[in-house]
NUVEXGU-648580 format. One line per 5 residues: for each residue x, y, z of N, C-alpha, C, CB. Coordinates in steps of 0.2 Angstrom, whole numbers, plus 5000, padded with zeros to 4 digits. Glycine has a CB too. Layout:
<nodes>
X/Y/Z/X/Y/Z/X/Y/Z/X/Y/Z ~ ...
</nodes>
This chain:
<nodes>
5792/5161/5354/5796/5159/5360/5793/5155/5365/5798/5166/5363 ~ 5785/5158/5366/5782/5152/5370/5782/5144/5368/5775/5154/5370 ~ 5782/5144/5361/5783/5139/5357/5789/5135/5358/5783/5142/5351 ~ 5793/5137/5360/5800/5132/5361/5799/5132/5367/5808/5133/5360 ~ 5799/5136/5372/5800/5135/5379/5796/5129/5381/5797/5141/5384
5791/5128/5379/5787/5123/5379/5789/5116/5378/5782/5125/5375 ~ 5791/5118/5372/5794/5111/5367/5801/5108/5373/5799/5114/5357 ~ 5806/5114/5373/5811/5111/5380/5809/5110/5383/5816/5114/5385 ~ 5802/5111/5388/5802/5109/5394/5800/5102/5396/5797/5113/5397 ~ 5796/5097/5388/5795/5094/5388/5799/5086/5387/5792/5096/5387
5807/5089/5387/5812/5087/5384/5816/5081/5391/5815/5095/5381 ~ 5812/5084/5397/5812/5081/5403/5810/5073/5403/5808/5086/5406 ~ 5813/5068/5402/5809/5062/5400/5811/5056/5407/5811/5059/5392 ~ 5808/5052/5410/5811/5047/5413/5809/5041/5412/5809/5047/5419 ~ 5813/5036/5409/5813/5031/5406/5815/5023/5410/5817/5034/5400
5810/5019/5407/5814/5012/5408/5810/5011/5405/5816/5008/5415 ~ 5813/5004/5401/5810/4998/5398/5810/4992/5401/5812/4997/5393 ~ 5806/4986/5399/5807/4980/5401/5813/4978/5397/5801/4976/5400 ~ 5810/4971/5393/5815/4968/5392/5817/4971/5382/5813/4958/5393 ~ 5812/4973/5378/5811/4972/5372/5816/4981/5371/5801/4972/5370
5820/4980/5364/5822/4988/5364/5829/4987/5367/5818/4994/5368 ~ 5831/4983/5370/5837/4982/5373/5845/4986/5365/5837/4972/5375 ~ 5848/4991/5368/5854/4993/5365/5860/4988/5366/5856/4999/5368 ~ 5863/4990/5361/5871/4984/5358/5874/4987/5366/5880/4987/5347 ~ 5877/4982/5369/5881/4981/5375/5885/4989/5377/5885/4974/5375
5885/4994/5380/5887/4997/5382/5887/5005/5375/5892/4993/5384 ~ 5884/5003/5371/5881/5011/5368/5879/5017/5370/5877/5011/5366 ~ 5873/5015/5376/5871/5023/5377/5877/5023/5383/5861/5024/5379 ~ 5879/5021/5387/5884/5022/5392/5891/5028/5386/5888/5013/5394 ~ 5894/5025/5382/5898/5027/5375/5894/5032/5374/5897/5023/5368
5889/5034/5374/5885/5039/5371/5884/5046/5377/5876/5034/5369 ~ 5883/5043/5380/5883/5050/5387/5890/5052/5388/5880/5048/5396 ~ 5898/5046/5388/5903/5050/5389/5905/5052/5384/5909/5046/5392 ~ 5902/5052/5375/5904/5055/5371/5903/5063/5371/5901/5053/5366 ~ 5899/5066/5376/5895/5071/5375/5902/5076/5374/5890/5072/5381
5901/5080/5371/5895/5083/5365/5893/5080/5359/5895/5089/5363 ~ 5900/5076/5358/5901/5074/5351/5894/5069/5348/5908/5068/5350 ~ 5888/5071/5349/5885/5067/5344/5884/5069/5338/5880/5066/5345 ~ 5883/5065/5331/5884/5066/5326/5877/5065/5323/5889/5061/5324 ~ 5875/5059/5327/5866/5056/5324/5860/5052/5330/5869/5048/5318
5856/5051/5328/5853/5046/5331/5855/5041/5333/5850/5045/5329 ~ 5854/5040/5339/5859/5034/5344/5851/5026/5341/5861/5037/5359 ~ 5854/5020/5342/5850/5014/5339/5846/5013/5344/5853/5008/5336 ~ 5836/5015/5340/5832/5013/5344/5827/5008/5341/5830/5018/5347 ~ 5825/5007/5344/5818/5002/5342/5811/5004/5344/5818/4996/5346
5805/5002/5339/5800/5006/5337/5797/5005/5346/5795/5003/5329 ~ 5794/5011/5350/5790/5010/5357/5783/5003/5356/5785/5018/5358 ~ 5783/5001/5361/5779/4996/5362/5776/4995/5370/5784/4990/5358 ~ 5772/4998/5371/5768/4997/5378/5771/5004/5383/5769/4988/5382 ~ 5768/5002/5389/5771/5008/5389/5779/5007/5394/5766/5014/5393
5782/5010/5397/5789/5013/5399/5788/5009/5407/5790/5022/5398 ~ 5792/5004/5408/5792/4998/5415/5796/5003/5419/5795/4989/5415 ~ 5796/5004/5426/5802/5005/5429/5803/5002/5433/5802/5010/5432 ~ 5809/5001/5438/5811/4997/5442/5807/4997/5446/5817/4998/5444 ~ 5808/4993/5452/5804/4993/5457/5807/4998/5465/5803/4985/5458
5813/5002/5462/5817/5005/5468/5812/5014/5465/5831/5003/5468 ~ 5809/5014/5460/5810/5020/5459/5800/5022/5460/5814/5021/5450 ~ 5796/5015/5465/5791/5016/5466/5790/5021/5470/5789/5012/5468 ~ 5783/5024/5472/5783/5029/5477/5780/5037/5473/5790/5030/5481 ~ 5782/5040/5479/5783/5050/5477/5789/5050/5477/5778/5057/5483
5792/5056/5473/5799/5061/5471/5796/5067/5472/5804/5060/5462 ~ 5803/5071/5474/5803/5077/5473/5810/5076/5469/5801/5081/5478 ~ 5810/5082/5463/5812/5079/5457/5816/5083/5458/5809/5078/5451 ~ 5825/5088/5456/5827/5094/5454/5830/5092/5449/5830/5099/5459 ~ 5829/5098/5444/5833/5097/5438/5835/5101/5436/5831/5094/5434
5844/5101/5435/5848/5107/5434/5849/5107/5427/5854/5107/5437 ~ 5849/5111/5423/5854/5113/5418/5859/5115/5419/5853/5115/5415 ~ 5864/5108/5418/5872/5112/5418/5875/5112/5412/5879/5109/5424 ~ 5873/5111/5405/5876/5114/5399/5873/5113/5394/5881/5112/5398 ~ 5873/5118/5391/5867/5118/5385/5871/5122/5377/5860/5124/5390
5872/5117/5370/5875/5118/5366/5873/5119/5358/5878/5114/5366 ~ 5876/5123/5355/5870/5123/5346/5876/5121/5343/5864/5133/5341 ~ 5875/5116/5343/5882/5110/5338/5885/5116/5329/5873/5097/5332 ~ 5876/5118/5330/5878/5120/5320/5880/5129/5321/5867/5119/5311 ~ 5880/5132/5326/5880/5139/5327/5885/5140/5326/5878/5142/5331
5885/5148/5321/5879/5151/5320/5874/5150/5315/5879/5155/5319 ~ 5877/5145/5309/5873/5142/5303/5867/5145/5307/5873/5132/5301 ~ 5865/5136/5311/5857/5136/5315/5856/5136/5321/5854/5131/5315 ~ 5853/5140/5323/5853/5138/5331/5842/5140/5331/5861/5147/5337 ~ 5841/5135/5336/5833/5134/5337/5833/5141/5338/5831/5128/5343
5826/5143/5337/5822/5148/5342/5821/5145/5350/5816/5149/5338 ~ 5823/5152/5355/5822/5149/5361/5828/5147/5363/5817/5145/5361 ~ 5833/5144/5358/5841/5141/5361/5844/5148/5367/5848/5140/5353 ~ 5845/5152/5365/5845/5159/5369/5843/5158/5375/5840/5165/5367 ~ 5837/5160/5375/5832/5161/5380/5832/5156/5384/5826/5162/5377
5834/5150/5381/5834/5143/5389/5842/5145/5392/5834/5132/5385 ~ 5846/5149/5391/5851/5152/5394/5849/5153/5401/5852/5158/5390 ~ 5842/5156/5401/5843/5158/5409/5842/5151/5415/5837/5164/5410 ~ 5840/5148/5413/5840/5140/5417/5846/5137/5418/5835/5135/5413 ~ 5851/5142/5416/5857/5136/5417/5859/5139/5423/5863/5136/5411
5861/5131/5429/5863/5131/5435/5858/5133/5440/5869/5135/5435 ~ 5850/5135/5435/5845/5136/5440/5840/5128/5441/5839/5143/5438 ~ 5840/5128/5448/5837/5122/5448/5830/5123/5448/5840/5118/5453 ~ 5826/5117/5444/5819/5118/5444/5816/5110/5449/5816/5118/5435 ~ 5810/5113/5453/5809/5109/5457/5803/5107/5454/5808/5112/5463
5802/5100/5455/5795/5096/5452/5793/5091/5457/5795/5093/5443 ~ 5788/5089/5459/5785/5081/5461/5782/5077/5454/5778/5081/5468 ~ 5783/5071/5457/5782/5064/5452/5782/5059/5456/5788/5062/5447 ~ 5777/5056/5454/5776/5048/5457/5775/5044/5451/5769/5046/5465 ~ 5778/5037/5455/5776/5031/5450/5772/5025/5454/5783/5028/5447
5768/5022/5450/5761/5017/5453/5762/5009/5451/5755/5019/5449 ~ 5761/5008/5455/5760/4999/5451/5753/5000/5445/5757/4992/5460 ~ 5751/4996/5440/5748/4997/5434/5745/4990/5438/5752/4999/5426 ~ 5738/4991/5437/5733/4987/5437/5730/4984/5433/5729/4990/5438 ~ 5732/4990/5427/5727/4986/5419/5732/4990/5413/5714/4989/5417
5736/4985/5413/5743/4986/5407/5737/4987/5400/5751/4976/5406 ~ 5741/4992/5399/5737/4995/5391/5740/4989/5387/5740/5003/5388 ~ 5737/4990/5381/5738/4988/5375/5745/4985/5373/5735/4994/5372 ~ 5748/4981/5373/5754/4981/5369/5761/4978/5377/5754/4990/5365 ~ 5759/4980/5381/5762/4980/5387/5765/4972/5387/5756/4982/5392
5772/4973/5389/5776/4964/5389/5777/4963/5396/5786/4963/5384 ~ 5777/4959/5401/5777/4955/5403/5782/4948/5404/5771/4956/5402 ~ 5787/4950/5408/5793/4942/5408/5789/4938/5413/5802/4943/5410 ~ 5790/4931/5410/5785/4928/5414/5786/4926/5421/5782/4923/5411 ~ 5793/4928/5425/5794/4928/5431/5791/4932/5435/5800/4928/5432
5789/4939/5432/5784/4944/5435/5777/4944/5433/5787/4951/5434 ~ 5776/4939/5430/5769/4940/5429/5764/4942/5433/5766/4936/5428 ~ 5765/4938/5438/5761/4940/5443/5759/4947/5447/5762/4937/5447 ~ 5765/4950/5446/5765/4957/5447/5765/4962/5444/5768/4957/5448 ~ 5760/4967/5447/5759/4972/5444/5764/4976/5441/5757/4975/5447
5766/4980/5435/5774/4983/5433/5772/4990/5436/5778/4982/5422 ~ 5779/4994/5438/5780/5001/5442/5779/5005/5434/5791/5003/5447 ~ 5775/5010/5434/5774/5015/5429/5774/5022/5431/5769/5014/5426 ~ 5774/5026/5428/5774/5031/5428/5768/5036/5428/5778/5031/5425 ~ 5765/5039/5434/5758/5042/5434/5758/5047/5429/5756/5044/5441
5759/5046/5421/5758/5053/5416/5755/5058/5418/5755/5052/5410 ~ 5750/5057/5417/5744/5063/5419/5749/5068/5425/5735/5058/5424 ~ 5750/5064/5430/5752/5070/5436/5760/5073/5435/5751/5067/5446 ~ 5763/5070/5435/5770/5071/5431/5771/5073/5427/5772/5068/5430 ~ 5765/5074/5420/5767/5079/5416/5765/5084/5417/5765/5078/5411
5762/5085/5422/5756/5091/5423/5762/5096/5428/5749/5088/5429 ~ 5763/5093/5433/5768/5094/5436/5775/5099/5432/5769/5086/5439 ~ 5776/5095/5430/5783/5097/5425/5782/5104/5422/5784/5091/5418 ~ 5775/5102/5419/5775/5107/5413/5775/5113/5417/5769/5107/5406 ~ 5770/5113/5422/5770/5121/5426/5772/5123/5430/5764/5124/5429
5781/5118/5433/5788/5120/5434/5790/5127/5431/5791/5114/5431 ~ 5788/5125/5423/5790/5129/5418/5787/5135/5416/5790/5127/5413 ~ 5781/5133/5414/5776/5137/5412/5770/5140/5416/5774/5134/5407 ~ 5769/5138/5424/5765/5142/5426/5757/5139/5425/5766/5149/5422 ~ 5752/5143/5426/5746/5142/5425/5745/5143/5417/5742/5146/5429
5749/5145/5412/5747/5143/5403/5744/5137/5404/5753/5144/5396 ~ 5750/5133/5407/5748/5126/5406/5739/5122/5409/5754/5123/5410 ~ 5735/5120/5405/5729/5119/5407/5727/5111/5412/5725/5120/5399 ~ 5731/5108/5406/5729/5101/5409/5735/5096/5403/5718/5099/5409 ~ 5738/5089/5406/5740/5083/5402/5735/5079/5400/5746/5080/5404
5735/5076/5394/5730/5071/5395/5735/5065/5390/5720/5075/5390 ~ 5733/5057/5394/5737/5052/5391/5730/5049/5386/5741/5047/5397 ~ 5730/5046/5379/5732/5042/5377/5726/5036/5379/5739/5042/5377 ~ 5721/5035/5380/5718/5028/5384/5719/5020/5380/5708/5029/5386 ~ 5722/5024/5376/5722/5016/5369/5731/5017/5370/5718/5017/5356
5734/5020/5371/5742/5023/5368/5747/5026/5373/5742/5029/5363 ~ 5748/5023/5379/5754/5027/5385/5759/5030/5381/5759/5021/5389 ~ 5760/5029/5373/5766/5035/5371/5762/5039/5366/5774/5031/5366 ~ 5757/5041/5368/5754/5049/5367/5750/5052/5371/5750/5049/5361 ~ 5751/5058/5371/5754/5062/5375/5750/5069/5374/5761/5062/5375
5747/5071/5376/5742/5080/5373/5745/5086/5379/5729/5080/5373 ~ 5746/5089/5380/5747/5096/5386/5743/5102/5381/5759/5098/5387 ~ 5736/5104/5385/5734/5109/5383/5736/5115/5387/5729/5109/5383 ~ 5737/5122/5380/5738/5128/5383/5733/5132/5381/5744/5129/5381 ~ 5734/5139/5387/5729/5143/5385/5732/5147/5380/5727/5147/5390
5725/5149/5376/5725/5152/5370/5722/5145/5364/5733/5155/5368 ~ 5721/5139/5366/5718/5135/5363/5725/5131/5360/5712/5138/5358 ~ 5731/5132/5362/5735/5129/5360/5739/5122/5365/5739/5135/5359 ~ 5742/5120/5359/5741/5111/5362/5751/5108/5359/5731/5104/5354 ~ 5751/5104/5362/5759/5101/5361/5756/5095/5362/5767/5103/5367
5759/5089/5356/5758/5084/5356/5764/5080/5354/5753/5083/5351 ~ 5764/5074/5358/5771/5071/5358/5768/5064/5358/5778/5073/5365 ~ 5775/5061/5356/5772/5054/5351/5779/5051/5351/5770/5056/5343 ~ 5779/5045/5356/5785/5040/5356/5786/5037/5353/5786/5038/5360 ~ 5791/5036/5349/5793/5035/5342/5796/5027/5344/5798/5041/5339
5801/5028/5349/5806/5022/5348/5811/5024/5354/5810/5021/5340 ~ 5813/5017/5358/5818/5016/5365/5822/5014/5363/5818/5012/5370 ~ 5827/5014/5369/5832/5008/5369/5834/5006/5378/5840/5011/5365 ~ 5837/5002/5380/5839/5005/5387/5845/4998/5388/5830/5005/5394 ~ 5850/5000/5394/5854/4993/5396/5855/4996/5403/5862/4990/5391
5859/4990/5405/5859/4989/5412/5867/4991/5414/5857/4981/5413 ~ 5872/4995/5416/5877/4994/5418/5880/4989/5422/5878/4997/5419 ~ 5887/4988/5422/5889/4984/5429/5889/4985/5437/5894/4982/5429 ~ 5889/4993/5437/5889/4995/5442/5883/4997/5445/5892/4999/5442 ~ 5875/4994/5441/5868/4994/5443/5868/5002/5441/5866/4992/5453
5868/5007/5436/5866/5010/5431/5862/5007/5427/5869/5012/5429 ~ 5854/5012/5425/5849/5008/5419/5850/5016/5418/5840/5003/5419 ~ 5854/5016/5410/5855/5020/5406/5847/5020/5402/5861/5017/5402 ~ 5845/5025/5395/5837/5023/5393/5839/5029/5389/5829/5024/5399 ~ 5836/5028/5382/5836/5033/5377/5828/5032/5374/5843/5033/5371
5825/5038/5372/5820/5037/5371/5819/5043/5367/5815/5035/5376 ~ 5816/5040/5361/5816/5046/5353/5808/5048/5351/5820/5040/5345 ~ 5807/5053/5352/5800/5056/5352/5796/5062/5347/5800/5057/5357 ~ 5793/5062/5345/5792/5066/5340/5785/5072/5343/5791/5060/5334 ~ 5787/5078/5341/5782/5084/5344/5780/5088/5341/5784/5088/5347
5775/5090/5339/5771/5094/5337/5766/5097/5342/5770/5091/5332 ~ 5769/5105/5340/5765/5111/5343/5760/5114/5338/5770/5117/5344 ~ 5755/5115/5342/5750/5117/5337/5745/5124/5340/5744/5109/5336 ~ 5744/5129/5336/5741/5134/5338/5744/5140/5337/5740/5132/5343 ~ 5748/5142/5334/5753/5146/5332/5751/5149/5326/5759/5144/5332
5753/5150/5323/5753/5154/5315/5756/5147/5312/5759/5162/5313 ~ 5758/5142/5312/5760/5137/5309/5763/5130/5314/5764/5141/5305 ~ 5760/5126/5312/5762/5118/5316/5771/5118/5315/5757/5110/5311 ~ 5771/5115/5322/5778/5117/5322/5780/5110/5326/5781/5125/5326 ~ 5784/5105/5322/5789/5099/5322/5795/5097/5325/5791/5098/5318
5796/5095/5327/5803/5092/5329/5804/5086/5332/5807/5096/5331 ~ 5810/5083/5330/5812/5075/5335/5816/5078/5341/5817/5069/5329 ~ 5816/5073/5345/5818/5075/5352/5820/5068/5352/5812/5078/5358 ~ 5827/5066/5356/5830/5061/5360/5834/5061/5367/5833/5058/5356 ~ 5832/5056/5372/5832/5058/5379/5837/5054/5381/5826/5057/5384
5844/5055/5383/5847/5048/5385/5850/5051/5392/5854/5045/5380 ~ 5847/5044/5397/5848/5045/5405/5851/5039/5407/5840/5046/5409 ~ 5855/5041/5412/5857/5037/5416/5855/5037/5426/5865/5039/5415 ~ 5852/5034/5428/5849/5033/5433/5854/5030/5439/5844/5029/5432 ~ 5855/5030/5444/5859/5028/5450/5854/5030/5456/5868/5032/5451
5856/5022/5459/5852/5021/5467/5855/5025/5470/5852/5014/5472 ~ 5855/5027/5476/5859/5030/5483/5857/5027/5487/5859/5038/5487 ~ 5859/5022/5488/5856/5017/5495/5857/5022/5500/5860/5010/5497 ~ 5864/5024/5500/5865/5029/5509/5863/5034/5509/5873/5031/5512 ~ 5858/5037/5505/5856/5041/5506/5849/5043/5508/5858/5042/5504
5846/5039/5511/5838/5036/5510/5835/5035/5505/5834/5038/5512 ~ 5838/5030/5499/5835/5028/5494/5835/5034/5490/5828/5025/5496 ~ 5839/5040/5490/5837/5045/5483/5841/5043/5478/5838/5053/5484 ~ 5837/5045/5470/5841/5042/5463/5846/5050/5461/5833/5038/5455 ~ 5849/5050/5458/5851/5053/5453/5852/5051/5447/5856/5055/5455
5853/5056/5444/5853/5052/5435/5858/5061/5431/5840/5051/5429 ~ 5858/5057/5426/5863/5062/5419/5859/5060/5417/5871/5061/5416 ~ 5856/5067/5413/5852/5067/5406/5857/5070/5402/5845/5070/5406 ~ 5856/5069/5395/5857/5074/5390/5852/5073/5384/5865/5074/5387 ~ 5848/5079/5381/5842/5079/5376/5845/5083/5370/5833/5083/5380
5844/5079/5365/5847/5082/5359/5840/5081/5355/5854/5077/5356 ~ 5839/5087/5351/5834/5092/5348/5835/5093/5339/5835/5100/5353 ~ 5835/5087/5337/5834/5087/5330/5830/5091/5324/5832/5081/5329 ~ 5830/5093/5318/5825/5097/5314/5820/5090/5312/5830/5100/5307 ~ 5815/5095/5310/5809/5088/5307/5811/5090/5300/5797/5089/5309
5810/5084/5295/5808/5086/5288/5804/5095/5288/5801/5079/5285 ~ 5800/5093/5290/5798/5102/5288/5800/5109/5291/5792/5104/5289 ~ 5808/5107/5292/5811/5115/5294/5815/5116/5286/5817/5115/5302 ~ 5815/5119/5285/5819/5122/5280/5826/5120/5281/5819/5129/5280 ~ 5830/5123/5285/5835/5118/5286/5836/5110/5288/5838/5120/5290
5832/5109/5287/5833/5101/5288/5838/5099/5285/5829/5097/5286 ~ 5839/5098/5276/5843/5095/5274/5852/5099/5275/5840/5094/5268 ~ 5850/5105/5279/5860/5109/5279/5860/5105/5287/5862/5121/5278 ~ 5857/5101/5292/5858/5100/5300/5858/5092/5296/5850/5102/5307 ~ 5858/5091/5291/5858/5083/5290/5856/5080/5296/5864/5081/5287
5860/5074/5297/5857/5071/5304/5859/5072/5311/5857/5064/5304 ~ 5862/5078/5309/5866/5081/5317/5858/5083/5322/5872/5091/5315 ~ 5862/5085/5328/5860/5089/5335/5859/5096/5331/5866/5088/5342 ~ 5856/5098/5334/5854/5107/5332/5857/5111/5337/5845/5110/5334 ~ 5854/5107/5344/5854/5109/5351/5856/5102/5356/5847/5113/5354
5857/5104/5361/5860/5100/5366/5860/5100/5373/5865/5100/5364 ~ 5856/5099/5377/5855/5102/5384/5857/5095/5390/5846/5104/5386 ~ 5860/5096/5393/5864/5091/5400/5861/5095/5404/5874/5089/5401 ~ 5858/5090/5409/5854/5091/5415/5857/5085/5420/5844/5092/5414 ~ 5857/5088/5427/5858/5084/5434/5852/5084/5437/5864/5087/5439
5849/5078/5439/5843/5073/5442/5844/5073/5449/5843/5065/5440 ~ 5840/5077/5453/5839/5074/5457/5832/5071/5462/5842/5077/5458 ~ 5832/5064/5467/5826/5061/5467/5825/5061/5474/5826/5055/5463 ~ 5822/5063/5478/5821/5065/5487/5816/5062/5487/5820/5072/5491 ~ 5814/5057/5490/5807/5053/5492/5803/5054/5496/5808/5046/5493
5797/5058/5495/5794/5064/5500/5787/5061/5506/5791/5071/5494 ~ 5790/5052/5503/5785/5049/5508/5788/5043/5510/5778/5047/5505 ~ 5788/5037/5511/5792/5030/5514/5791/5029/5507/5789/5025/5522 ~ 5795/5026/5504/5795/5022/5498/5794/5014/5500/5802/5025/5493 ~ 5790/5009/5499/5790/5002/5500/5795/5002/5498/5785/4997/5497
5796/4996/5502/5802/4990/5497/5800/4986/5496/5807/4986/5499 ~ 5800/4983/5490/5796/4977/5484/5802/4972/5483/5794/4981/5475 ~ 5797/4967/5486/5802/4961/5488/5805/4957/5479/5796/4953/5493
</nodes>
C-alpha cells in the first residue's frame, strides 16, 4: 500500500516546454474535455533537456491540490492496488510550496530560441519541490529527492526502510491556447524499489495552466494523471493500452512572496 501511495503522490507534475515536442494543434485541449474517455496514450515526443516555464510562473507558490475525481476505467477486471485507498483525498485539499528559478548552467541537452538567448530560462527548483510534495503525502518516511546532475528527467525520492522510487521522463508534448492556456502532457516511467519485488508503471500528466491577472498573479490549472500497466504486470496484455486509473485534480497557485515581472 505504501508502495502506491507513493507512486500517486508523485503523479503530481508541473510542466512546460520550450519550443521542441509541440502537440497537433488543439489535442491535449481535446484530450482534458474528453475526460474520462481515454482510450490510449495521447502523442508525445522523446524528453530532451529539462522542462522551461513561462516567465509569469517565476518565484515561490503555495500550491493546493484537490482531488475532485478519481476512476478505474477496467473495474472490476483491474483496479491498481491503493486505487481504494486514494479515496480518502478526494475533495481534501493538500497544501505544498514550490518555487521556480532562473537556470544559470542549462544542463545537458537544454534548447534555447535564439530570441532568449540571453536569458536565463524559468525552471523548476526539483530538489525542493519534490521534497516538498512528497512529505505533503507521506510525512517524514520521506528522506530526501535527489535530481540527476547529467539528466533533469531523472529523478530518485529516498524512503525509510532503504526504499527508493525512481522516475524517468520518457516524453512531452505541450501547446498554447487562444485564450493564453499552456496545456503540457508529460509521459513518465516509475519504478519502486525495495519491497518484495520492483514494481513498474507508466504514468501520464496532462495540465492545463491559467494566469489570474486579477488576482495577484495566482495560476490555476486542470490536471488529469492517467496510470498505465508496465510490461511486467500480469495484466498488462487484458488493460491493453487503456488507463487502469484516472485521477483529476484542481491547482491552486498563491504567490507567497512578490513575484518579479520579467520584461
Amino acid at each position: 500500500m505504501l508502495a502506491m501511495k507513493v507512486i500517486w503522490s508523485f503523479c503530481l507534475i508541473f510542466l512546460f516546454l520550450l519550443c521542441q515536442g509541440e502537440a497537433a494543434a488543439g489535442e491535449l485541449y481535446e484530450r482534458l474535455t474528453n475526460f474520462p474517455q481515454w482510450e490510449k496514450l495521447t502523442s508525445v515526443r522523446p524528453a530532451m533537456g529539462d522542462l522551461i516555464y513561462p516567465n509569469w510562473m517565476m518565484g515561490s507558490w503555495q500550491v493546493k491540490s484537490t482531488l475532485e475525481d478519481l476512476i478505474a476505467p477496467l473495474a472490476p477486471d483491474i483496479v491498481t492496488p491503493g486505487f481504494e485507498g486514494n479515496r480518502q483525498y478526494l475533495k481534501q485539499p493538500i497544501s505544498f510550496q514550490v518555487r521556480f528559478v532562473r537556470e544559470t548552467t542549462p544542463h545537458p541537452g537544454l534548447k534555447i530560441i535564439p530570441q532568449t538567448r540571453s536569458k536565463s530560462a524559468v525552471v523548476a527548483d526539483r530538489p525542493f519541490n519534490g521534497l516538498n510534495l512528497a512529505r505533503a503525502y507521506l510525512g517524514d518516511t520521506v528522506l530526501s529527492v535527489k535530481v540527476d546532475p547529467d539528466s533533469p528527467n531523472r529523478q530518485i525520492t529516498f524512503l525509510r526502510g532503504e526504499r527508493q522510487l525512481v522516475t524517468i521522463v520518457a516524453a512531452r508534448a505541450t501547446e498554447t491556447t487562444s485564450d493564453g492556456k499552456f496545456i503540457t502532457t508529460e509521459v513518465f516511467q516509475q519504478l519502486f524499489k525495495g519491497g518484495e519485488r520492483p514494481y513498474f508503471n507508466t504514468v501520464e500528466s496532462t495540465t492545463a495552466y491559467r494566469k489570474l491577472a486579477e488576482f495577484n498573479s495566482a495560476i490555476e490549472a486542470d490536471q488529469v494523471t492517467a496510470v498505465y500497466l508496465s510490461p511486467q504486470d500480469p495484466d498488462y496484455f487484458k488493460a491493453g493500452s487503456r488507463p487502469v486509473a484516472l485521477y483529476r485534480y484542481r491547482l491552486e497557485f498563491i504567490p507567497t512572496e512578490e513575484v518579479p515581472t520579467i520584461p
